[in-house]
N, C-alpha and C positions, 0 to 999 in steps of 0.2 A: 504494500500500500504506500499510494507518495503521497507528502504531504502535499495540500491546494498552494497553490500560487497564490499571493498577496490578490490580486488581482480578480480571485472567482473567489475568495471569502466572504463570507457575508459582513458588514460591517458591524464595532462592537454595541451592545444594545445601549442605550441614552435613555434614562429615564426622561430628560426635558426633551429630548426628542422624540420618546414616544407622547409625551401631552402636545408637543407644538401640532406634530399630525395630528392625533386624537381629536383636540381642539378647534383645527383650520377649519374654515367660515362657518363656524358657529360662535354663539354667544357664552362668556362666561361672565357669571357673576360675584363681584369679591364685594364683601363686606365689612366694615371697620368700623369701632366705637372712633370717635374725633381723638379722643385723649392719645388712641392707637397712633395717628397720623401727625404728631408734632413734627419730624421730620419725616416726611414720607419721601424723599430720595429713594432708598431702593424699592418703595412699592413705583414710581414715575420707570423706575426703569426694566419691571417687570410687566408694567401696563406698556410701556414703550415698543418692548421687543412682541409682546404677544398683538399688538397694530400690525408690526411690517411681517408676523404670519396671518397676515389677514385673519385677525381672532377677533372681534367685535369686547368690547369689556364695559360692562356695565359698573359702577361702582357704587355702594351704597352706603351712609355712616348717619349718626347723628345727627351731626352739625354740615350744612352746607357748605361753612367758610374751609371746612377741614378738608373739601375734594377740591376747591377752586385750583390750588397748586399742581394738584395730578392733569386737570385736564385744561386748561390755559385758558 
């Protein structure tokens, strides 16, 4: 038996790769208390990256003023 060539392996499995497919042009809904979102930098760049998979993201929290930052 030979081993497969780099080339016909299947590639190794991604958990965020398998949610970005999973995911693509559907809607996901993330949900936050305000208090959660004092800085929400890394949720901006988890809602960022799941846009350019064409993943629709809905956001929902307490306070209004706390998602103005997520979505501009």
């Amino acid at each position: 038996m030979t081993a497969a060539s780099p080339s016909t392996q299947a590639p190794p499995f991604s958990e965020k790769g398998f949610y970005l497919e999973e995911f693509h042009g559907k809607t996901l809904a993330i949900a936050a208390p305000a208090a959660e979102l004092r800085q929400p930098g890394k949720l901006a760049e988890v809602v960022d990256e799941l846009a350019r998979n064409e993943i629709n993201v809905l956001l929902i929290s307490t306070e209004r003023s706390a998602l103005e930052p997520l979505v501009g």
